[in-house]
C-alpha positions as CSV (number, residue, x, y, z in Angstrom):
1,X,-22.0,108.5,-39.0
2,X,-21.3,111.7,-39.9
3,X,-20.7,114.8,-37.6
4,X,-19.6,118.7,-38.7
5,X,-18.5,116.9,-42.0
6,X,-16.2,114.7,-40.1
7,X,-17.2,110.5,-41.0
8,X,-16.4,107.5,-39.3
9,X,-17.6,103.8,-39.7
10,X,-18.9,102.3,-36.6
11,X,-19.4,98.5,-36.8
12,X,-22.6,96.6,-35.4
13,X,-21.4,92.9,-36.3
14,X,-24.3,92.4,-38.2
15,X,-24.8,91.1,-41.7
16,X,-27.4,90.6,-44.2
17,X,-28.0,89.4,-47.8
18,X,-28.0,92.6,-50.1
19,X,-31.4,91.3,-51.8
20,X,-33.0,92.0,-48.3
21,X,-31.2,95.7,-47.6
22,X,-32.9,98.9,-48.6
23,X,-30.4,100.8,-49.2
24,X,-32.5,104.4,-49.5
25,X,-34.4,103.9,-46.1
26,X,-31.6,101.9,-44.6
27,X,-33.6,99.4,-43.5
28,X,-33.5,95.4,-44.2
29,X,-36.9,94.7,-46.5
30,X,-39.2,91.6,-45.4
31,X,-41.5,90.9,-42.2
32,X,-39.4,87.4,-41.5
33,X,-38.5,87.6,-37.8
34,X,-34.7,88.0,-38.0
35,X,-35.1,91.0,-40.3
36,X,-37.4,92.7,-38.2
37,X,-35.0,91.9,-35.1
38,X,-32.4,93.3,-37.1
39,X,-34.6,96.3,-37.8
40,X,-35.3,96.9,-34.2
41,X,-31.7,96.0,-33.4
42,X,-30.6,98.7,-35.8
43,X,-33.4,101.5,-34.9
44,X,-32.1,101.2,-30.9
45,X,-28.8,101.8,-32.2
46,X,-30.0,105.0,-34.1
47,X,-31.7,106.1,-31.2
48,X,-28.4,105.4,-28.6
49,X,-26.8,107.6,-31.1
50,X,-29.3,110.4,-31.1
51,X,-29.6,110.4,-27.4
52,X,-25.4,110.6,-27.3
53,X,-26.2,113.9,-29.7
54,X,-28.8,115.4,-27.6
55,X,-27.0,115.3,-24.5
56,X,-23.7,116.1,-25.4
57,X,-25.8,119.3,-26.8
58,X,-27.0,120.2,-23.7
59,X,-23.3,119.9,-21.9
60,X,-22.7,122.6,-24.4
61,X,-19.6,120.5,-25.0
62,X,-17.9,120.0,-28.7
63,X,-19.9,117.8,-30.9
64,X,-17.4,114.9,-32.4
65,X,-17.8,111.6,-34.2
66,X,-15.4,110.1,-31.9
67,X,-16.7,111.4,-28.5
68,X,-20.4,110.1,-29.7
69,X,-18.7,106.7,-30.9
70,X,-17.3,106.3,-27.1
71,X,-20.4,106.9,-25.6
């Protein structure tokens, strides 16, 4: 994730076969049940982290990788 030019990793404990990554969309590739989960899994993540975004926005507070990390 990458905030203001600051980056920080932020782990999900999930793993998968390169083969099945798409590494441009950043996406897993296939329609087999545990990659879609992992899909969904991964977009509700992406979403958590856009909601974090948006409302720290409209506290008007400091935007930082870390504070959207703790939330």
């Amino acid at each position: 994730m990458t905030v203001n030019g600051r980056r920080i990793e932020v782990s999900l404990k999930q793993s998968i076969q390169e083969s099945d990554w798409n590494a441009v969309k950043g996406v897993a590739k296939g329609s087999r049940k545990e990659i879609v989960a992992l899909n969904n899994y991964l977009e509700r993540h992406r979403a958590s982290v856009v909601s974090c975004y948006q409302e720290l926005s409209l506290q008007k507070k400091l935007i930082t990788v870390e504070l959207i990390k703790e939330m």
